[in-house]
N, C-alpha and C positions, 0 to 999 in steps of 0.2 A: 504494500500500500504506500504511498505516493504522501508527500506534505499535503499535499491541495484535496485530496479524499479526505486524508486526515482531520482538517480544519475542515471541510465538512463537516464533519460525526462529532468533533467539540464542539463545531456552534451550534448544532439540534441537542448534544446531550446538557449542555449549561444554559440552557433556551429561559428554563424558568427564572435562574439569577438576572436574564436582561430587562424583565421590566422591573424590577426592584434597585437596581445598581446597574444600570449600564458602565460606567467606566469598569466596575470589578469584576463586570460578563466579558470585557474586551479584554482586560490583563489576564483575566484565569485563559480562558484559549488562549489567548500568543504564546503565556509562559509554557504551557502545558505541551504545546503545537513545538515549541523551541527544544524542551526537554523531551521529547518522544522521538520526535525527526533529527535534531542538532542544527535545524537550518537557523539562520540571521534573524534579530530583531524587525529587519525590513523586509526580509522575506513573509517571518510571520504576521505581517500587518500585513500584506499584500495579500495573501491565503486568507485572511478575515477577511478583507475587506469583499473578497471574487463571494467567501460562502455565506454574507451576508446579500448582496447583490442576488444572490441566487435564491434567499431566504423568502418566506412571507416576512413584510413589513411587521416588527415591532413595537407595538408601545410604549412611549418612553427609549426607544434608543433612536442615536442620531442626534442632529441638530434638529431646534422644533424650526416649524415652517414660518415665515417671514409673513406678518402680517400684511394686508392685501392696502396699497400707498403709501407704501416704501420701498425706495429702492437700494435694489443691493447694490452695493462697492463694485466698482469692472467696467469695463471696458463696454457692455451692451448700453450705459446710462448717459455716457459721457459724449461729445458732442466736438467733433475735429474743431480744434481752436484756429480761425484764420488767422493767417500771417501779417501783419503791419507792413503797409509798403514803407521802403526805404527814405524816401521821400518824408516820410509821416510823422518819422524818429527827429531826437534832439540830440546835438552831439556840442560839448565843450572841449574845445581846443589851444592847447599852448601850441604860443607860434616863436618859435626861434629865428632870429635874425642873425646872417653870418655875416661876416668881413665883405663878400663879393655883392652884399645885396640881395641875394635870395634868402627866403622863406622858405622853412621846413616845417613841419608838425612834430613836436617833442609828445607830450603826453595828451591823450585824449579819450572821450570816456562819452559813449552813446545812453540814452535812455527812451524810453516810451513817451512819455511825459513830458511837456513844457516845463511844468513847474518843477520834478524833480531835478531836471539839468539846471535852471535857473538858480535854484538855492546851491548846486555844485557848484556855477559861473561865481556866485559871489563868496563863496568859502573859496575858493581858489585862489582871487584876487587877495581876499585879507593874509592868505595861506603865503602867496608869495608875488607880494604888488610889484618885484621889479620885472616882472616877466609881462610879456602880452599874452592875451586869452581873447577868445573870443566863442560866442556862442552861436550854432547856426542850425539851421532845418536840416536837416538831411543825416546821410552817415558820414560824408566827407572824407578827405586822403586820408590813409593810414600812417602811423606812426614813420620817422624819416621820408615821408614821401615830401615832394614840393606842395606845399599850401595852394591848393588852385581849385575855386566849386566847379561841380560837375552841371549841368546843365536838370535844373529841377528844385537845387541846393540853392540856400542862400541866409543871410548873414543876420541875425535879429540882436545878438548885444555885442559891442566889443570894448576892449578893453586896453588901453596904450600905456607903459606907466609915462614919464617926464621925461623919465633917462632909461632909454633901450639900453638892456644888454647884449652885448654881441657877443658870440659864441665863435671859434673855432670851428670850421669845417674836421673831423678827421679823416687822416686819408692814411693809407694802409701802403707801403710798398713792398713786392717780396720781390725778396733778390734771389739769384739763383746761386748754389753753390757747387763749386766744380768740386770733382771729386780725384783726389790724384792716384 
């Protein structure tokens, strides 16, 4: 005889313990089902669970039934969230200025919301007023890119201090090494 006949004939012979105690009708088969056969703890839940499925429905065992205008947790309840166009978003931007005159993008930070990029646009000036910021519609260059809107994108606060900083371009050379 087989674990899976086995757990059968345990869960009609402890039948009477599952409406009085269901969880101590599920432990006595599995232990029982595990000491007879020596199969796994997941095995023998798995062998309940087939000879329960195969059972008449019990009283009192199981989860009870979900009242009728509630819904359950999952995935059938839940509703595809649409996506926010790009356009639609708010993004705050630090703009670095180098020696050559160009603009770049140092740090920048997108959100949903006007108002939350707004309250970021003005902690960032207090955070660090010798830098320029500026706040604008869109998603905008990424970080090291040149500062330039895309066409959709455009510019709602900005922020200059008195005296720009200017930053250094870095520039990387590799040299090559002979080898003797």
């Amino acid at each position: 005889m087989n674990a899976k006949q086995r757990a059968v004939e345990l869960y009609q012979q402890h039948i009477a313990l599952a409406s009085t105690d269901g969880r101590s009708f599920r432990k006595t088969v599995m232990d029982q089902l595990m000491d007879e056969t020596g199969c796994t703890l997941a095995a023998a839940a798995t062998h309940y669970n087939n000879a329960k499925k195969g059972a008449a429905p019990v009283e009192g065992l199981g989860r009870p039934a979900a009242p009728k205008g509630i819904r359950k947790p999952g995935n059938a309840s839940k509703k595809q969230e649409e996506l926010q166009d790009d356009n639609e978003c708010f993004t705050v931007i630090e703009l670095l200025k180098h020696y050559d005159d160009s603009i770049t993008v140092g740090r920048c930070r997108s959100f949903l919301l006007q108002g939350d990029a707004s309250e970021l646009f003005d902690e960032r000036i207090s955070y660090a007023p010798m830098n320029a910021w500026v706040m604008i519609q869109g998603l905008g260059p990424l970080h090291s890119e040149t500062y330039k809107l895309s066409e959709g994108e455009k510019e709602i606060k900005r922020y200059t201090p008195v005296v720009e900083a200017v930053v250094a371009k870095e520039v990387i050379i590799c040299e090559e090494v002979e080898e003797e």
